[in-house]
C-alpha positions as CSV (number, residue, x, y, z in Angstrom):
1,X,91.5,136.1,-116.1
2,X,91.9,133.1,-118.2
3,X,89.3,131.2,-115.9
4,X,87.2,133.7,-116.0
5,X,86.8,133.5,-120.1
6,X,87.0,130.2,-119.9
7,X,83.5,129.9,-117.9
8,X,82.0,132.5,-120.1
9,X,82.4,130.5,-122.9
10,X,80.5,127.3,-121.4
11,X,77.1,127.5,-122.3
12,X,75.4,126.9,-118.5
13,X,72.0,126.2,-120.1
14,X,72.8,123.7,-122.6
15,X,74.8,122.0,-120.0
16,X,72.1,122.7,-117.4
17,X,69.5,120.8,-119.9
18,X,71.4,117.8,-120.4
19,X,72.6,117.1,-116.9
20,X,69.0,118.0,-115.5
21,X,67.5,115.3,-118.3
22,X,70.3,112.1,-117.7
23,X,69.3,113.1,-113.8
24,X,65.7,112.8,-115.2
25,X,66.0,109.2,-117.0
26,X,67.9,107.9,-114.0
27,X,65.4,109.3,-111.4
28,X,62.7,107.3,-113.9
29,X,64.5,104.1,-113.8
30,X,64.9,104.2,-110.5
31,X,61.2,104.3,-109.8
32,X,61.2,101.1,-111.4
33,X,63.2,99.7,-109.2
34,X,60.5,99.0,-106.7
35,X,59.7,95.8,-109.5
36,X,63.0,94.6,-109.1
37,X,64.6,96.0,-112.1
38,X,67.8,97.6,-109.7
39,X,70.2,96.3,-112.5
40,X,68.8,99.1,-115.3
41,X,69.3,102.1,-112.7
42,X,72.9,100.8,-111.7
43,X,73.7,100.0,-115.0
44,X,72.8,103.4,-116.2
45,X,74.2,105.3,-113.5
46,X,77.6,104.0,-114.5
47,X,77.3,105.7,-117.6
48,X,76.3,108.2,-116.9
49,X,79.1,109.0,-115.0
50,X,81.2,107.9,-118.4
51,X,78.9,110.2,-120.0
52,X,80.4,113.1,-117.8
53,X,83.9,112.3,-118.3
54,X,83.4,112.1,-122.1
55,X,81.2,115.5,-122.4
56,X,83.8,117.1,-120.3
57,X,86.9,115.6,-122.6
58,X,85.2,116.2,-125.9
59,X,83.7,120.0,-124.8
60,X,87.4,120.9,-124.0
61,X,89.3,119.3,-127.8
62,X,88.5,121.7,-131.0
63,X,86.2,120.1,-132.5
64,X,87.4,121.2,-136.1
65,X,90.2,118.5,-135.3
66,X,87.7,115.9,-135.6
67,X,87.6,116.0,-139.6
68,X,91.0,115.2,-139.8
69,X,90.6,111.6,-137.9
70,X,87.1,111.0,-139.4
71,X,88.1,108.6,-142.3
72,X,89.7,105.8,-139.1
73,X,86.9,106.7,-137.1
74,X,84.3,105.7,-140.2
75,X,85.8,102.7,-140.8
76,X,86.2,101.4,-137.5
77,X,82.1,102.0,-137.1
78,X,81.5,100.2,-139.8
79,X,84.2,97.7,-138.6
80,X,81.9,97.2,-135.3
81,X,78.6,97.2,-137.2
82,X,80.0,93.8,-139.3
83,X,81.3,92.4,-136.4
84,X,77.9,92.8,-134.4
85,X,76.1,90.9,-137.3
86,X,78.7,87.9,-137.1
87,X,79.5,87.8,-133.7
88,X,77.2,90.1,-131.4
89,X,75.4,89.6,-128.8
90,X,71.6,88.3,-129.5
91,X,68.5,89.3,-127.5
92,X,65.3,89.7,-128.9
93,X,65.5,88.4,-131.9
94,X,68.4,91.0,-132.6
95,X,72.4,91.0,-132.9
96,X,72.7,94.5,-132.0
97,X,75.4,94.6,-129.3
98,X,78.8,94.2,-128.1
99,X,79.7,92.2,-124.9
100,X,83.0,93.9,-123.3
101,X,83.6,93.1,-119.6
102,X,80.4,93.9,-118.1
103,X,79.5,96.5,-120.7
104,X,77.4,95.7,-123.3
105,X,77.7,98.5,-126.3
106,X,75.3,99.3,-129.0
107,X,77.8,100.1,-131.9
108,X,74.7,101.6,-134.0
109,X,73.9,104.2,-131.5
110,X,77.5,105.5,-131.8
111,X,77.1,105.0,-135.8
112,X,74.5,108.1,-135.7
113,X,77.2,110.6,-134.1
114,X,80.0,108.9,-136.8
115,X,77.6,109.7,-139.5
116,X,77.1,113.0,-138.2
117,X,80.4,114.2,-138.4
118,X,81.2,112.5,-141.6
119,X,78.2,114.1,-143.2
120,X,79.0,117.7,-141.7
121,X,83.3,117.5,-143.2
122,X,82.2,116.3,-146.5
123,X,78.9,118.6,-146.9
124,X,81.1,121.8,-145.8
125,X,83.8,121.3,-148.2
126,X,80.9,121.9,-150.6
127,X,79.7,125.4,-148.8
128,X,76.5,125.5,-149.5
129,X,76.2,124.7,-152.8
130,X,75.3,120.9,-154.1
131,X,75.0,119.0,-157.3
132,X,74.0,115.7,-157.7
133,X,76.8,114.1,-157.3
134,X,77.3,115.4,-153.7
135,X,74.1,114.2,-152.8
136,X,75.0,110.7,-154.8
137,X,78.5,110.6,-152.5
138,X,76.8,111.8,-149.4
139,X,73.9,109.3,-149.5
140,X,77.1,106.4,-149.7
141,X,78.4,107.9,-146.4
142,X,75.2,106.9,-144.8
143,X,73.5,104.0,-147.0
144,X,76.6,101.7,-145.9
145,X,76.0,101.7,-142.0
146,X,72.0,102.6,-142.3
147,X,72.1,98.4,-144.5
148,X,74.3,97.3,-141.6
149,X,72.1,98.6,-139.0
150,X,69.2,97.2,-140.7
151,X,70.6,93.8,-141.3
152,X,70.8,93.2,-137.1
153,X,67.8,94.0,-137.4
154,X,67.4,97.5,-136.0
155,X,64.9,99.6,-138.8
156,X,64.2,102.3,-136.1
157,X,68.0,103.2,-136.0
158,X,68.4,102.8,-140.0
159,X,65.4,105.2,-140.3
160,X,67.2,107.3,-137.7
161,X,70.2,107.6,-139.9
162,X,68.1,108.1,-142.7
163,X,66.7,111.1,-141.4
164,X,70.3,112.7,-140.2
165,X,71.3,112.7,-144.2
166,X,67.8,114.0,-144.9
167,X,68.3,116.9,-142.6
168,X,71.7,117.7,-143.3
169,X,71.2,117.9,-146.9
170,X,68.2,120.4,-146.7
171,X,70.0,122.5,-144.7
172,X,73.3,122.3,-147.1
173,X,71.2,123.9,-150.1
174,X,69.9,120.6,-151.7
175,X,67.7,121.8,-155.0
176,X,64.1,121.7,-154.4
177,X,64.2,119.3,-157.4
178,X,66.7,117.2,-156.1
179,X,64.9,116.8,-153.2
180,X,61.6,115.9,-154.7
181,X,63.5,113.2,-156.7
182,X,64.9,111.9,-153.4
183,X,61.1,111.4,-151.7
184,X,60.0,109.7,-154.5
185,X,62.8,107.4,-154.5
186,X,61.8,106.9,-150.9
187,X,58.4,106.1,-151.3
188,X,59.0,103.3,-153.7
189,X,61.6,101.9,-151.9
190,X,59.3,101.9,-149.1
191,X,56.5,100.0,-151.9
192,X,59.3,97.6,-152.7
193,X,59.8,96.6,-149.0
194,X,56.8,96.1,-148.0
195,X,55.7,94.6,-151.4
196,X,59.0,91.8,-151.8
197,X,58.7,90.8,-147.7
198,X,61.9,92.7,-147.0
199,X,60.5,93.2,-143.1
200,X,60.4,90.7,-139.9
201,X,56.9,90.0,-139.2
202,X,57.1,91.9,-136.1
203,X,58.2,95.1,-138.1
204,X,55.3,94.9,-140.6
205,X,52.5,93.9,-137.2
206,X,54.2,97.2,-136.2
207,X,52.8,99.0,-139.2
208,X,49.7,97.3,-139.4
209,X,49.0,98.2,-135.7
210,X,49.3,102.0,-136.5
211,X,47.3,102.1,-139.3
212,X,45.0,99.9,-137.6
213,X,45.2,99.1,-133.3
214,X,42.8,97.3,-133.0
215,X,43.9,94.7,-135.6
216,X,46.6,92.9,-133.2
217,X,44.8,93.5,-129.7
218,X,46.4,90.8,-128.1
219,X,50.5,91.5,-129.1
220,X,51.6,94.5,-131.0
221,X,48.7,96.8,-130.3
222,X,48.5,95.4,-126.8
223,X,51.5,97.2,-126.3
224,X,50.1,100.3,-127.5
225,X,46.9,99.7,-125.7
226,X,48.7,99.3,-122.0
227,X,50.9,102.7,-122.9
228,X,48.0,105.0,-123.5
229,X,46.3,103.4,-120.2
230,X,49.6,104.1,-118.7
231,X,49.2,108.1,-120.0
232,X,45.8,108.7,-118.8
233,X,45.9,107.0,-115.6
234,X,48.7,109.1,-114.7
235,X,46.3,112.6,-114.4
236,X,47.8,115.9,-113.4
237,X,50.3,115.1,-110.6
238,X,51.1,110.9,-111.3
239,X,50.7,108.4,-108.9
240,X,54.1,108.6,-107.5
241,X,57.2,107.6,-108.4
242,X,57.0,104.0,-106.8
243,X,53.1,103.7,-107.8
244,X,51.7,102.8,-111.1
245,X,49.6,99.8,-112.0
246,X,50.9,99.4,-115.9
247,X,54.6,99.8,-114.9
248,X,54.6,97.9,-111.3
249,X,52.3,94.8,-112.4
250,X,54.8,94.4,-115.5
251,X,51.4,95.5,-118.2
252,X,53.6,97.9,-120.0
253,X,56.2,96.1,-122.2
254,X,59.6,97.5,-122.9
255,X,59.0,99.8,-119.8
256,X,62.7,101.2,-119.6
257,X,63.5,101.7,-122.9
258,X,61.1,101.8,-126.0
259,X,57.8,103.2,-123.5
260,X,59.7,105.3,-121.0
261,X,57.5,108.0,-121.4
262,X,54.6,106.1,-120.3
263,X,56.5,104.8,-117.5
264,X,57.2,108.8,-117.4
265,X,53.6,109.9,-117.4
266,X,51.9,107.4,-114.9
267,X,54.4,108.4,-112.6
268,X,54.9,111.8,-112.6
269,X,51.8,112.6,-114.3
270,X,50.8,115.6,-116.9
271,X,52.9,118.5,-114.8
272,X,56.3,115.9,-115.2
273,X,55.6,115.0,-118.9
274,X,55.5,118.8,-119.1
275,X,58.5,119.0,-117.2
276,X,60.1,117.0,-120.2
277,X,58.9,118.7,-123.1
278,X,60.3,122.1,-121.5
279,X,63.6,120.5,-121.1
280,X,63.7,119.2,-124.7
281,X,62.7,122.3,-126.0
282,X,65.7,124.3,-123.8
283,X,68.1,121.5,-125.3
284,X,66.7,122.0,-128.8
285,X,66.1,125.4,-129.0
286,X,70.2,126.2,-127.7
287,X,71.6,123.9,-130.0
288,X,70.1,126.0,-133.2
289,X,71.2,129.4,-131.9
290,X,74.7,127.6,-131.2
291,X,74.5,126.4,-135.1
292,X,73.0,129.9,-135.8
293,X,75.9,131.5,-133.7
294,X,78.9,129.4,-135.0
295,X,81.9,130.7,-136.5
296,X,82.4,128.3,-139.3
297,X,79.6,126.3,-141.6
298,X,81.4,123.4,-140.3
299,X,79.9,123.9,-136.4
300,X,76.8,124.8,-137.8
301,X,76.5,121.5,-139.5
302,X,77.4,120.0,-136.6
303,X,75.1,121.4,-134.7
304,X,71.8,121.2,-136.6
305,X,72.6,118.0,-137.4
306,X,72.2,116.7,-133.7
307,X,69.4,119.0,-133.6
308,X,67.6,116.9,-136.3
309,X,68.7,113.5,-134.4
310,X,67.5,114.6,-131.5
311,X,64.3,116.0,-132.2
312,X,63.1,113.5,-134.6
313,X,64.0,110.9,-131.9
314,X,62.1,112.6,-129.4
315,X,58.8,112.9,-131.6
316,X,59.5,109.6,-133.0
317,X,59.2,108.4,-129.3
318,X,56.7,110.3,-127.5
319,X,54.8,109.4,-130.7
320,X,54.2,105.8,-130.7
321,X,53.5,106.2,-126.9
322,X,50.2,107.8,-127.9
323,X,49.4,106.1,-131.2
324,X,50.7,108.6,-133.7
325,X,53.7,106.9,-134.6
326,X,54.4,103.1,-135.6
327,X,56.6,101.4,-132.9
328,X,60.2,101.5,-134.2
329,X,62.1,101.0,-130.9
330,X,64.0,104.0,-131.2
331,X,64.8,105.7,-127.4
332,X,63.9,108.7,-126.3
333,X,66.6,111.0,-125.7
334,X,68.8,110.7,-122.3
335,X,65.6,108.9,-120.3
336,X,65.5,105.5,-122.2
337,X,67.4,102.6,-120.7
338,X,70.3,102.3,-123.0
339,X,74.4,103.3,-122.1
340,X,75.6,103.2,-126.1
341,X,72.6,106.0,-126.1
342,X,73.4,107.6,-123.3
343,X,77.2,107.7,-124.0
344,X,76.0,108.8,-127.2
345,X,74.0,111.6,-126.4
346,X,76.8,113.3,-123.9
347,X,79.2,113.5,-126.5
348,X,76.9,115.3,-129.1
349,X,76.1,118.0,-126.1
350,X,80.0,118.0,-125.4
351,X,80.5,118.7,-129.2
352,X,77.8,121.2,-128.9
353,X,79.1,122.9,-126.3
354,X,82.6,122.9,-127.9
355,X,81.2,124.7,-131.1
356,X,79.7,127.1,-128.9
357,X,82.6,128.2,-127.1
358,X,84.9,128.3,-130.0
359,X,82.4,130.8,-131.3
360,X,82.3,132.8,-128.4
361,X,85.4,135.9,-129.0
């Protein structure tokens, strides 16, 4: 009887969603394979297979333990993110990683889930109702890491952490006013960067090219140039998962990580970019009603909270693949090249699923 209540309280299509999508990513990277990049799909087959154990381990603890272990947790994050900048590994231009055996972790990527939880204990203590210096206290929690992150440099992961305060706030009953005041402050700390040279060069070519793709034809908005050939060429059906001029005669740039999706699309074409989009929307759309459903304000947090990372990380994504969005570098969800992201992204649907069978009587 117990085994029976126990699998009535897993949520099969959440679990279904995020399984179907790692399967997804790999299946991707493994189509790019046939240019000799073997190492990204081995690589990210191991773990995934960490991913499972750690979805599995975290679905099964209470989550409302978490809170009591958050204050270690925090500081060991931000413990990881100082060591990265003194003694990380480099490529790119960037010190954003972690060498450990034949591992190499992305300690920012697990910063967004820290942040998460820190921001959903402190905002729930405050139930709903914030003054100004809960948004002052709260904006500390995440301004600490989100400078670390940035210092690597990493701005599409500082934005990304940006945007998990932003969206746990609003939903934590932040005043209208409050909230207005917070935007503006935004904006001209956004002047002030761009005016005082705050940005790598390749950062601001990144914003020039968006406003502008034709300006840097030959770097920056070549890359944006060879991802919407990549998009159209694919038509209806793709042109197989082994096929693919932009992705097999190395055009495309950053093809197993930043422009997946393009990789995505000349592959498997209009009806598997489709395919995608239905999955996120499964994955997105269970993870509200499981905030909707929780039994505590706690969960709900939580759960919205990845919500918000996830979908602005997807749009974010897809986005710059088509020339809405600047280029930021930030992955797409589960598909792009990356085992911190990954790893990452298995234990947010583990915690997801945890709040969901806690709430389920």
């Amino acid at each position: 009887m117990r085994d029976a209540k126990t699998v009535k309280k897993i949520d099969f299509t959440l679990l279904g969603a995020v399984i179907v999508l790692a399967l997804y990513g790999l299946l991707v990277l493994y189509g790019l394979s046939s240019k000799g990049e073997t190492d990204f799909f081995t690589m990210q087959l191991i773990w995934f297979v960490i991913g499972i154990v750690f979805l599995a381990a975290v679905s099964v603890f209470s989550y409302t333990q978490i809170k009591h272990y958050i204050i270690p947790i925090y500081g060991g994050t931000i413990a990881l993110l100082l060591f990265v900048i003194v003694l990380g590994k480099t490529a790119q231009g960037a010190s954003r990683w972690l060498q450990i055996g034949f591992l190499r972790i992305q300690p920012s990527e697990f910063a967004k889930l820290v942040i998460i939880i820190a921001l959903a204990v402190y905002l729930s203590e405050r139930k709903g109702i914030l003054k100004r210096n809960d948004l002052v206290k709260s904006g500390i929690i995440v301004l600490v890491p989100a400078l670390l992150v940035f210092r690597q440099p990493d701005l599409g992961t500082a934005i990304v952490l940006t945007v998990i305060w932003l969206g746990a706030i609003l939903v934590s009953g932040v005043k209208p006013l409050h909230m207005g005041i917070i935007f503006l402050i935004g904006i001209l700390l956004i002047g002030g960067v761009l005016q005082f040279n705050v940005l790598k060069d390749y950062q601001k070519n990144r914003l020039l090219v968006f406003i502008n793709p034709d300006l840097d034809i030959k770097n920056t908005g070549y890359n944006l140039l060879q991802s919407k050939i990549a998009i159209g060429s694919g038509g209806f059906f793709g042109k197989g998962l082994f096929s693919g001029s932009q992705t097999n005669l190395s055009f495309l740039p950053a093809a197993n990580t930043d422009f997946i999706f393009s990789v995505l699309s000349e592959k498997m074409g209009f009806l598997g970019a489709f395919f995608l989009i239905v999955l996120y929307f499964i994955l997105l759309s269970r993870a509200v009603q499981i905030a909707l459903t929780s039994d505590n304000y706690y969960g709900s947090l939580l759960a919205l909270s990845i919500a918000s990372m996830w979908l602005f990380q997807i749009f974010v994504n897809i986005g710059m693949t088509i020339g809405i969005m600047p280029i930021t570098g930030i992955p797409l969800p589960f598909i792009s090249y990356g085992g911190s992201a990954l790893l990452t992204n298995m234990v947010a649907a583990g915690i997801l699923l945890n709040v969901h069978s806690r709430s389920i009587k």
